[in-house]
Legacy VTK file of the C-alpha trace (Angstrom):
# vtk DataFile Version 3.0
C-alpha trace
ASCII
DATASET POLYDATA
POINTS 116 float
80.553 109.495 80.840
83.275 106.995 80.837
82.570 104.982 77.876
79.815 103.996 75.134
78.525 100.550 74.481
80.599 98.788 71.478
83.797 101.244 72.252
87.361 98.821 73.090
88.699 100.098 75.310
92.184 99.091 77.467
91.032 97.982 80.869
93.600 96.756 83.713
91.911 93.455 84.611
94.665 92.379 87.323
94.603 90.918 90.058
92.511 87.890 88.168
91.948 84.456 90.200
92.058 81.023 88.599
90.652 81.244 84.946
89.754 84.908 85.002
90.927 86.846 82.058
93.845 89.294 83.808
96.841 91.935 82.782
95.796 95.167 80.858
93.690 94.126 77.904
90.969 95.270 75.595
87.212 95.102 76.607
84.113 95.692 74.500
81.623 98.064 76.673
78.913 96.044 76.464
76.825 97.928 79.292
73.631 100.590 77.812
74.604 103.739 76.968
71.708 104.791 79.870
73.852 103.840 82.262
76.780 105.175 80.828
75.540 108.874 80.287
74.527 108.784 84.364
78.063 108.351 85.257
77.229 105.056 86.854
80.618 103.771 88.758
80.860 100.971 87.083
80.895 99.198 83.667
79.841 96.001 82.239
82.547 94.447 79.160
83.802 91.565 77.716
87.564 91.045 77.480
89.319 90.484 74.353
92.396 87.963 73.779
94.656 87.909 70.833
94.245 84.001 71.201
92.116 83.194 68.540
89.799 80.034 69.002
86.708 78.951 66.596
84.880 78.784 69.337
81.118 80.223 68.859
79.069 80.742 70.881
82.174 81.315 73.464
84.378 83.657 71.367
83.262 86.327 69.040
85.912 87.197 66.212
87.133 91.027 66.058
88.659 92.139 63.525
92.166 94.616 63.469
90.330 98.221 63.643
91.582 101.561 64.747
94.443 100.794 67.664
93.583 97.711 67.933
96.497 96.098 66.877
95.660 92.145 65.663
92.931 90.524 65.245
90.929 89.276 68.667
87.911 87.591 69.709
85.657 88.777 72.624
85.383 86.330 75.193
81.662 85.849 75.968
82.337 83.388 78.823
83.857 86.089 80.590
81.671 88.847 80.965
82.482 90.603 83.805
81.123 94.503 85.426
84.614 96.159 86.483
85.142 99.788 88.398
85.062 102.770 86.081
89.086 103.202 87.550
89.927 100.055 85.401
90.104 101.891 81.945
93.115 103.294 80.938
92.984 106.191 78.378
90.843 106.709 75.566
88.339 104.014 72.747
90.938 102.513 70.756
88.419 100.924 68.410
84.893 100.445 68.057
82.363 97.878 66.646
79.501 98.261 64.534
75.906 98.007 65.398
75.733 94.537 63.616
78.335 93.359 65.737
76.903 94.020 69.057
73.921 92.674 68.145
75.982 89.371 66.945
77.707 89.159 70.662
74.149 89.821 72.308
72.917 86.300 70.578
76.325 84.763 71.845
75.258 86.017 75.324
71.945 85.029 75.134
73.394 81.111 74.117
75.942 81.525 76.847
73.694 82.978 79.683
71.021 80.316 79.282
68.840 83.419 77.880
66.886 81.324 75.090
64.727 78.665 74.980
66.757 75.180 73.856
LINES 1 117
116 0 1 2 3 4 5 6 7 8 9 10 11 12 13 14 15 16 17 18 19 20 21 22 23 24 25 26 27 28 29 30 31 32 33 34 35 36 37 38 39 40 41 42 43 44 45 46 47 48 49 50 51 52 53 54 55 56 57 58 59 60 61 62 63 64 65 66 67 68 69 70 71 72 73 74 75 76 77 78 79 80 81 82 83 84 85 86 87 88 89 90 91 92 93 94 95 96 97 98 99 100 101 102 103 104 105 106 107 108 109 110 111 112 113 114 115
């Protein structure tokens, strides 16, 4: 398995076009753990920035955690599913339950996943 869902891990996001989020970053694993424990090739996150924007429903604050060195927010506008050969090492953080279910309302907003 090459990650769990709510783990931050350091993914190399380059070469990015236009306004894609790019250089080695952190990514929340936002993908199900189903796909995750069969090995699938490839893995849906959402990149972090240490650019911090109020900016709900777009941006999702995380707090400083584990490696994780400052404070980020999880940009929901760019979702993206990247090859497996992306991450680089190990989880340097995680987030809680609460939180993941927090980001999946922000994607639902985003995603035009609820009713208006």
């Amino acid at each position: 398995m090459w990650a769990r869902r709510g783990e931050v891990r350091l993914a190399n996001l380059n070469p990015s076009r236009g306004t894609e989020a790019g250089k080695i970053r952190p990514c929340v694993v936002l993908q199900s753990d189903l796909l995750n424990e069969a090995d699938h090739p490839s893995t849906t996150v959402i990149p972090l920035t240490t650019r911090l924007m109020d900016a709900a429903p777009l941006r999702f604050r995380v707090a400083r955690r584990g490696s994780l060195k400052a404070d980020s927010d999880a940009m929901i506008d760019q979702v993206r599913t990247i090859d497996n050969r992306r991450f680089t090492g190990e989880p340097i953080a995680a987030l809680s339950v609460g939180e993941m279910a927090e980001i999946e309302e922000y994607l639902k907003i985003v995603l035009g996943m609820i009713p208006e």
